[in-house]
ZAMARGU-4260 file (C-alpha; in steps of 0.2 Angstrom, whole numbers, plus 5000, padded with zeros to 4 digits):
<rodrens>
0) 5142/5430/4997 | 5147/5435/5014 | 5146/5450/5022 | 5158/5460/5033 | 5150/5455/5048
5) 5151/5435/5044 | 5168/5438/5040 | 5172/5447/5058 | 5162/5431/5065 | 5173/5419/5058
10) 5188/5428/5063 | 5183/5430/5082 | 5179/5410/5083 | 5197/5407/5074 | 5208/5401/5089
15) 5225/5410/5091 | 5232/5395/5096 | 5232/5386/5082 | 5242/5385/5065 | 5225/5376/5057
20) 5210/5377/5061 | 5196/5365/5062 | 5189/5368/5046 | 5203/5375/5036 | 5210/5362/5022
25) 5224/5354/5020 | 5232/5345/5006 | 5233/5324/5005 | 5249/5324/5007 | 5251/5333/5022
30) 5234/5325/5031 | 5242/5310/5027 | 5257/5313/5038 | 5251/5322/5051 | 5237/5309/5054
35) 5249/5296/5054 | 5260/5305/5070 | 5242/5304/5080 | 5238/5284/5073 | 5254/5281/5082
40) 5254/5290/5097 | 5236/5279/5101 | 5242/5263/5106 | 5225/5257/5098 | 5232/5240/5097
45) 5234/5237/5115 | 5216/5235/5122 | 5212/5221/5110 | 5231/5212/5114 | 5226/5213/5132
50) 5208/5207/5128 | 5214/5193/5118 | 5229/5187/5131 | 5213/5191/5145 | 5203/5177/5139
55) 5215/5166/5129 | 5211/5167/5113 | 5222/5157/5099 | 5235/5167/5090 | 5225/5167/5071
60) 5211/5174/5084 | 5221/5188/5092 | 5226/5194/5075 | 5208/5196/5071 | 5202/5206/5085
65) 5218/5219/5080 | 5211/5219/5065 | 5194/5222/5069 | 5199/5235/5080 | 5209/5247/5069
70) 5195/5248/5057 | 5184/5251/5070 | 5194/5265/5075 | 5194/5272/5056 | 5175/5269/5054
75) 5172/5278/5070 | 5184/5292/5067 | 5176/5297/5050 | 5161/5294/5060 | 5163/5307/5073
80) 5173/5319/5065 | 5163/5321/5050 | 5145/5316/5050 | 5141/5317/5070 | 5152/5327/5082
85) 5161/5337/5070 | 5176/5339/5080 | 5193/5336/5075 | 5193/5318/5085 | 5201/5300/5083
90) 5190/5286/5091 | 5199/5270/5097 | 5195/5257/5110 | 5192/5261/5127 | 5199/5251/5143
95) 5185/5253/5154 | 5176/5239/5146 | 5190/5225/5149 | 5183/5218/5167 | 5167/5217/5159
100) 5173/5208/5145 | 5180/5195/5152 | 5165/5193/5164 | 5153/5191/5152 | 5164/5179/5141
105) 5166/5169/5157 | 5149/5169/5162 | 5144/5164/5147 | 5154/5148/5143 | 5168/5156/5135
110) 5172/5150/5118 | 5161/5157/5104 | 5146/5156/5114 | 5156/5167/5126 | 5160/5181/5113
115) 5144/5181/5102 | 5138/5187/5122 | 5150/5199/5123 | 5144/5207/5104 | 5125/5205/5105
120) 5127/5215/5124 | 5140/5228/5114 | 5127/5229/5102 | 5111/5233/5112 | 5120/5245/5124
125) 5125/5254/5109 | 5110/5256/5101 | 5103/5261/5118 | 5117/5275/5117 | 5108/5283/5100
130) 5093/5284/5108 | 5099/5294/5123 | 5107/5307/5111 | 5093/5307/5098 | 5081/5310/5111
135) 5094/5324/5122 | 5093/5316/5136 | 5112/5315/5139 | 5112/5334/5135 | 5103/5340/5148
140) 5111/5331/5160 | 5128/5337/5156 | 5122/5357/5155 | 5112/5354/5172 | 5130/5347/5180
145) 5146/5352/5173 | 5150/5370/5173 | 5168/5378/5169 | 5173/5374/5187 | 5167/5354/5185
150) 5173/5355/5165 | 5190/5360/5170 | 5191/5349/5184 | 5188/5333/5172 | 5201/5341/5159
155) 5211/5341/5173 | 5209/5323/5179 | 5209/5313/5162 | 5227/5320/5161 | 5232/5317/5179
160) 5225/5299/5179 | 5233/5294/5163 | 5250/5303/5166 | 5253/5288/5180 | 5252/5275/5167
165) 5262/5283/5154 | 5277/5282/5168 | 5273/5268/5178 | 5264/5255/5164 | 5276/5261/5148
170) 5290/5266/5155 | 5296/5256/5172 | 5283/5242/5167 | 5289/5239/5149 | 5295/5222/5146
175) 5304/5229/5128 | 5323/5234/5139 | 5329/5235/5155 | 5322/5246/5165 | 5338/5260/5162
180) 5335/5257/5143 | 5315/5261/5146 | 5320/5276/5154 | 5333/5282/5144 | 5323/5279/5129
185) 5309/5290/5137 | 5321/5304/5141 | 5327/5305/5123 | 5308/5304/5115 | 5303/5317/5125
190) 5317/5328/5125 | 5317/5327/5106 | 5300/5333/5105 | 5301/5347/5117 | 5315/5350/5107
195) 5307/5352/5091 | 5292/5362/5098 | 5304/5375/5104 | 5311/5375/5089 | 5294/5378/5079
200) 5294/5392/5093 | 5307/5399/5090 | 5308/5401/5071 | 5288/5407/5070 | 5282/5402/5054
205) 5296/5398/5046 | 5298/5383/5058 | 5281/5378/5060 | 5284/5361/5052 | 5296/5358/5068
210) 5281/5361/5077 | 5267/5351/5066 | 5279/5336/5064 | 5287/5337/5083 | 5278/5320/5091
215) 5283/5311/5073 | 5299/5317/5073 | 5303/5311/5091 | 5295/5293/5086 | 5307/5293/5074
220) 5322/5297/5086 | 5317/5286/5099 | 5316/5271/5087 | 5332/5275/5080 | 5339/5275/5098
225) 5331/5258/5101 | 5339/5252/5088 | 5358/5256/5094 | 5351/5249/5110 | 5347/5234/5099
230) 5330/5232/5107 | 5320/5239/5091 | 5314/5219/5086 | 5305/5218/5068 | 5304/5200/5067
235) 5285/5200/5069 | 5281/5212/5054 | 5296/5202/5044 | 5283/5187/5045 | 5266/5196/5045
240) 5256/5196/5029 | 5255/5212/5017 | 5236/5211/5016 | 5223/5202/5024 | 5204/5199/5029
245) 5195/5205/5045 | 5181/5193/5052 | 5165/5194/5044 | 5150/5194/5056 | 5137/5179/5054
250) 5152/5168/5045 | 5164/5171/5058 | 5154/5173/5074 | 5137/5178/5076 | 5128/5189/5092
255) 5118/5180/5108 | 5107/5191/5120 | 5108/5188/5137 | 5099/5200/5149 | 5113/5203/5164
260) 5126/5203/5150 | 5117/5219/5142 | 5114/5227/5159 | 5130/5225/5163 | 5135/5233/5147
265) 5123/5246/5147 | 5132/5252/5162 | 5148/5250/5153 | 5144/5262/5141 | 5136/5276/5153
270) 5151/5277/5161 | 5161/5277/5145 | 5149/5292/5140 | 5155/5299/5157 | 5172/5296/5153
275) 5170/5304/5135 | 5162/5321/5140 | 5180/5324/5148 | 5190/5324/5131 | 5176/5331/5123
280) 5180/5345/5135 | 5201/5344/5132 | 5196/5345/5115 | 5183/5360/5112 | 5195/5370/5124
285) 5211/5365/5112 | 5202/5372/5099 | 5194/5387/5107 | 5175/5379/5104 | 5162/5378/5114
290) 5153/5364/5116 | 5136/5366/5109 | 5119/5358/5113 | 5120/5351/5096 | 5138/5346/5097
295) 5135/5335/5115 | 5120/5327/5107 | 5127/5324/5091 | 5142/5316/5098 | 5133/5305/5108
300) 5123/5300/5094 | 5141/5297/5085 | 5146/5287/5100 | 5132/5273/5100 | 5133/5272/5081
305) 5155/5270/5083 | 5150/5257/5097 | 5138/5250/5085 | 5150/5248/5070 | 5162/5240/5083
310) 5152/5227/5088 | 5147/5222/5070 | 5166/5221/5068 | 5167/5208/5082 | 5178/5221/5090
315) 5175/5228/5107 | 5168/5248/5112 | 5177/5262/5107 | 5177/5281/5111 | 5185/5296/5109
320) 5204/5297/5114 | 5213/5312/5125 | 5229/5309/5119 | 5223/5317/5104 | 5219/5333/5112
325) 5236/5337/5118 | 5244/5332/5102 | 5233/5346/5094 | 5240/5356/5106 | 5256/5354/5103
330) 5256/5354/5086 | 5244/5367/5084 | 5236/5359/5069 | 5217/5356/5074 | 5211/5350/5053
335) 5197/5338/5052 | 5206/5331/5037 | 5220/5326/5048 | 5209/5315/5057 | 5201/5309/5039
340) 5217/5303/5037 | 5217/5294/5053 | 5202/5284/5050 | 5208/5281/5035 | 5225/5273/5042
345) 5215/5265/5054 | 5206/5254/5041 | 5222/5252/5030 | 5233/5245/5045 | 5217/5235/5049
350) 5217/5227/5031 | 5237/5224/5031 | 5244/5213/5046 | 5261/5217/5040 | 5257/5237/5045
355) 5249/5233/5060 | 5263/5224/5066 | 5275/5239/5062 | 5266/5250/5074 | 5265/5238/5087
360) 5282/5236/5086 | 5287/5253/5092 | 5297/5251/5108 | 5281/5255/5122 | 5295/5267/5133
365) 5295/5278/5116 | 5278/5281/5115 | 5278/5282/5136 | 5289/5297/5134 | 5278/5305/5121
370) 5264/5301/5130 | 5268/5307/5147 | 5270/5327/5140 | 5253/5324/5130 | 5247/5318/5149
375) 5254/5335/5155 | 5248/5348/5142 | 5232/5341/5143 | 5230/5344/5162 | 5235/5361/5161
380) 5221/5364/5148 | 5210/5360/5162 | 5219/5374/5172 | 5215/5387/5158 | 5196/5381/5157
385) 5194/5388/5178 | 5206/5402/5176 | 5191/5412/5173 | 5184/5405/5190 | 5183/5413/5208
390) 5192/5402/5214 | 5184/5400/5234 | 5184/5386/5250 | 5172/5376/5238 | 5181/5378/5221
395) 5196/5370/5232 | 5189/5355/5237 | 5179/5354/5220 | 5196/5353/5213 | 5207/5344/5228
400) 5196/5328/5232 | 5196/5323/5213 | 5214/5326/5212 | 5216/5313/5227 | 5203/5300/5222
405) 5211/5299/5204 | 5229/5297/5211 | 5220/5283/5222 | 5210/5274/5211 | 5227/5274/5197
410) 5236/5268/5213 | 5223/5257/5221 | 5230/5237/5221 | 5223/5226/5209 | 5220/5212/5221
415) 5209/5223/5232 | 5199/5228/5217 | 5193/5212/5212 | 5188/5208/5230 | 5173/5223/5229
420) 5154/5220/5224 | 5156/5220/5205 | 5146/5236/5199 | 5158/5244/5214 | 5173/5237/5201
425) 5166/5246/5186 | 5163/5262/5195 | 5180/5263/5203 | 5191/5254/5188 | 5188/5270/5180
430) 5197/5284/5190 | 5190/5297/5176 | 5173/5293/5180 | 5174/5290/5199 | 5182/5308/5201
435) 5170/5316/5188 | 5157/5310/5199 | 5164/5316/5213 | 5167/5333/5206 | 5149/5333/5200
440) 5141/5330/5218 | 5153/5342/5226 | 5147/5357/5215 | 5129/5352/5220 | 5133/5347/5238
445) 5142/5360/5245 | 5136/5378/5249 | 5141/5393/5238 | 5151/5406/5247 | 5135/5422/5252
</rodrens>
């Protein structure tokens, strides 16, 4: 039975900002859709399209690897949200890992030999990742070096250096329209869901589901404006198949170990972990939680174990997504059963080539549009996790020199890159990590006002 004082508990962790909370339930129906606005917003296909295009695999090939990768994703959602971290968090493949990836395949041969290298490193560095969390090591790192000032400071960065490639990459770089198509296509998604979030403002409760359903709603819009444009193409979901199977490991490919492919992976995954801590902190601060030592342990354990699951699959690492953060945000709905329902999508689209292709089929300047204000909110979550903060002459530079080496390393030419020692390549191919770094050293570095 509780008592008065549990109930006043629960009411003082309660976040104002949400419509639902964390652990308040939610019918089928409704976790359903509104897990289906986040599975859409993720883009969870693109990682293996590029891998598959990186390496050259066949088409039947590619289609796999898609596969494997939404369910993945599902697997590793449930994973997180419900058994390990316990966070409302959707889990998809990371693009750190793509140089890598390809190296390792190279190196070893290529072919089957080449991805049965690729898995049995995945699979080592993952297990390597449950050990760091069982034993806390992780932990202790991250309460010894990110405090608000640092924690902000990463919030504020995973959504700077991802805003660059929701305009440069998905809306001027999209190859679905011309280029005044892909803009105007952007305009209309994203006016249509600042539109409906004013909406849901506006009217309070009565129009929270303008609110709940804003980023579905401007999907929907920006689709249908495709379509007038008459550059909303279906043919590849026309001739996809309703239902089919993913790879099976040991009949379909099988795991080698090769020791500078599982170093080099091991360093992958640190610097996903890096990586991850940043929405973890977008996250917890959406949600008004603090991150606990049990939480950050926990989640890394969930990590290794989704990285695990992943590599079984034949599908490549997977971690926890921002985009999701801002959604929350936006929507104010914050239910672990939404994100249920996105592992559950996950492993359905994974199963059924015909639904896979349907999302992938979404015009990428509609999702850019989206994605660009979910880049935004979750920077200014950032703001508000210093706004508690003195800000002095070492806050500024804690703050400023991430800022630029984020914008530099989004910016930083390809070709320049790959002319760099190769560890130098995984350290700067991730602006997240480099600047988190570099916020980390800073706030050790640099003297403290007397």
């Amino acid at each position: 039975m509780k008592t008065q004082a549990d109930s006043q508990d629960q009411a003082q962790t309660k976040s104002p900002h949400l419509t639902v909370q964390p652990d308040d339930k939610l019918s089928f129906g409704k976790s359903a859709i509104l897990g289906l606005q986040h599975v859409i917003a993720m883009d969870v296909y693109v990682v293996p399209f590029l891998i598959a295009m990186l390496i050259g695999l066949a088409p039947n090939q590619s289609s796999a690897l898609i596969q494997s990768t939404f369910i993945a994703a599902g697997l590793a959602t449930i994973v997180q949200t419900y058994f390990c971290m316990k966070l409302p968090m959707a889990q998809g493949p990371s693009y750190v890992p793509l140089g890598a990836i390809v190296a390792i395949y190279a190196a070893s041969g290529g072919g089957e030999l080449g991805w049965s290298s690729v898995l049995g490193a995945s699979l080592i560095g993952a297990v390597l990742v449950v050990i760091l969390g069982y034993t806390g090591i992780f932990n202790k790192i991250v309460t010894s070096f990110i405090p608000p000032i640092v924690g902000g400071t990463i919030i504020f960065i995973v959504g700077l250096s991802l805003l660059p490639v929701a305009i440069r990459d998905n809306i001027y770089g999209a190859t679905d329209a011309t280029i005044n198509q892909n803009v105007l296509l952007a305009l209309i998604s994203a006016a249509a869901l600042i539109l409906f979030v004013i909406l849901g403002s506006l009217f309070g409760t009565r129009g929270a589901i303008f609110r709940i359903t804003s980023v579905m709603i401007a999907l929907i819009i920006g689709c249908i404006s495709a379509n007038f444009m008459g550059v909303l193409d279906f043919s590849t979901v026309a001739n996809a198949k309703w239902f089919s199977m993913p790879h099976i490991p040991f009949k379909d490919f099988g795991f080698s170990f090769d020791f500078s492919a599982i170093i080099t992976m091991v360093i992958i995954y640190l610097v996903l972990l890096a990586e991850t801590t940043g929405t973890w902190f977008a996250i917890s601060n959406v949600i008004d939680k603090p991150l606990t030592d049990k939480n950050i342990n926990r989640g890394v354990i969930g990590e290794g174990i989704s990285c695990l699951i992943a590599s079984v699959l034949g599908s490549t690492p997977v971690t926890g997504y921002s985009t999701n953060a801002g959604i929350i945000s936006i929507t104010g709905i914050a239910s672990r059963r939404v994100f249920l329902a996105v592992g559950g999508w996950f492993v359905l689209f994974g199963c059924s080539g015909k639904l896979a292709a349907l999302i992938s089929s979404i015009p990428t300047a509609v999702i850019g549009g989206v994605f660009a204000i979910v880049c935004g909110i979750i920077s200014i979550n950032g703001i508000q996790v210093m706004k508690n903060v003195q800000i002095t002459e070492k806050e500024m530079y804690i703050i400023a020199i991430p800022m630029i080496l984020t914008l530099a390393l989004v910016l930083i030419p390809k070709d320049f890159l790959y002319t760099l020692p190769t560890f130098v390549q995984y350290l700067l191919g991730s602006p997240i990590l480099a600047a988190s770094l570099a916020a980390i050293l800073l706030n050790k570095l640099l003297p403290s006002r007397k």
